[in-house]
N, C-alpha and C positions, 0 to 999 in steps of 0.2 A: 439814655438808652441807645445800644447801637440802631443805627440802621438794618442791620438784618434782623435785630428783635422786633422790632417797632412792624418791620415787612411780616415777620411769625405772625403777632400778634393781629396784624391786619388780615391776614388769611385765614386765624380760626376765626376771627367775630364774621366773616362774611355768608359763613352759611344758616347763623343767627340772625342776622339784617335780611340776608334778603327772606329766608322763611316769615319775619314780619313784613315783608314790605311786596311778596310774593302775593299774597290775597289780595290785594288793591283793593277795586272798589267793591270790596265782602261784606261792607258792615252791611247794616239795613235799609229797606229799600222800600219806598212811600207806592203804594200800589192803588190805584181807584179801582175800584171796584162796581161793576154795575150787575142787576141782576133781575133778568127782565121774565115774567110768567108770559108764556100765551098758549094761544087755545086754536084749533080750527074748527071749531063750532061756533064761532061767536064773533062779528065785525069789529064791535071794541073792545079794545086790549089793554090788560091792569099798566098803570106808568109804571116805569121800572125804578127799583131803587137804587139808588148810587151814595154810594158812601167811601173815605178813604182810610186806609189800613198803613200803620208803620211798621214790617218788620223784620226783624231778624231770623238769622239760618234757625229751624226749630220752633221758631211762632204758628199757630193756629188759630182761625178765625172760622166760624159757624157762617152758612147762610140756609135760610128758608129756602126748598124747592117743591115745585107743586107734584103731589101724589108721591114720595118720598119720603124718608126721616130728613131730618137736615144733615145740611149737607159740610161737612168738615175739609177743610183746606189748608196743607201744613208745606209753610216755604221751608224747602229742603235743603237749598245750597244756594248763592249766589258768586258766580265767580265773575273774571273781568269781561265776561260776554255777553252770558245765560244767565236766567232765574230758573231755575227748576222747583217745582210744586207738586203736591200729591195729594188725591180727593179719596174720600172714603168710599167713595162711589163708580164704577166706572161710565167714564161718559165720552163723547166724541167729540172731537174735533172741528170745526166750521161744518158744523152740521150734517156731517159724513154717519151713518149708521154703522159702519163696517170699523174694526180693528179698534174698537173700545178700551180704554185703559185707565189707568186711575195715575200715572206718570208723566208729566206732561213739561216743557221748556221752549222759553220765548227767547227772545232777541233783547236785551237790555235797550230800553227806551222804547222798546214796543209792545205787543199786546199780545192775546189769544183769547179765542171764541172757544168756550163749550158748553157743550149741550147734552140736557138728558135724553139717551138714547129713546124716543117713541115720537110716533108721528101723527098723533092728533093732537095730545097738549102735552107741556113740559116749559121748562127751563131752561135760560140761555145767561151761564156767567162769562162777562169778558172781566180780564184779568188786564190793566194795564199801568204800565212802572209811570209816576208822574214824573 
């Protein structure tokens, strides 16, 4: 094959290759999960549970929160940065009450707090990529 075919041929497979090799690290992604009830009525506080999750863009995993239906949490996208997630419920941020959302994205290898919006007792899931 000439060299100028062999060059053709290397310039169409390249928007193939890298469209596969563009997602990096997309597959699935090991998240612990912790998911702590408390109360401000009450000095001791239920232990939190902690459990860990494997998954991929489009997986769903259920958690118990208190005075709520359960609570549903669907990893949305993973791209080479960001995990982005989305809860059935909207809730806040490190415990901020204001600007509630149900869309939320962390930092790959790190974490995020949230919480059911109310402030005598409720729910505090942190999300964090192991």
């Amino acid at each position: 094959m000439a060299l100028g075919s062999r060059l053709l041929l290397a310039l169409l497979a390249l928007p193939g290759a890298l469209a596969l090799t563009g997602c990096g690290d997309d597959g699935p992604v090991e998240l612990e999960v912790t998911v702590q009830d408390w109360s401000g009525w009450q000095r001791e506080q239920p232990e939190p549970e902690r459990f860990t999750r494997t998954l991929a863009e489009g997986d769903t995993f259920t958690v118990d929160v208190l005075g709520e239906d359960d609570l549903e949490v669907t990893l949305v996208e993973v791209d080479g940065g960001e995990i982005a997630v989305e809860t059935s419920a909207r809730l806040a941020v490190d415990g901020g009450l204001r600007d509630l959302a149900t869309s939320f994205s962390f930092e790959r290898g790190g974490s995020i707090e949230l919480e059911t919006p109310t402030l005598d007792a409720g729910t505090r899931l942190t999300l964090a990529e192991r």
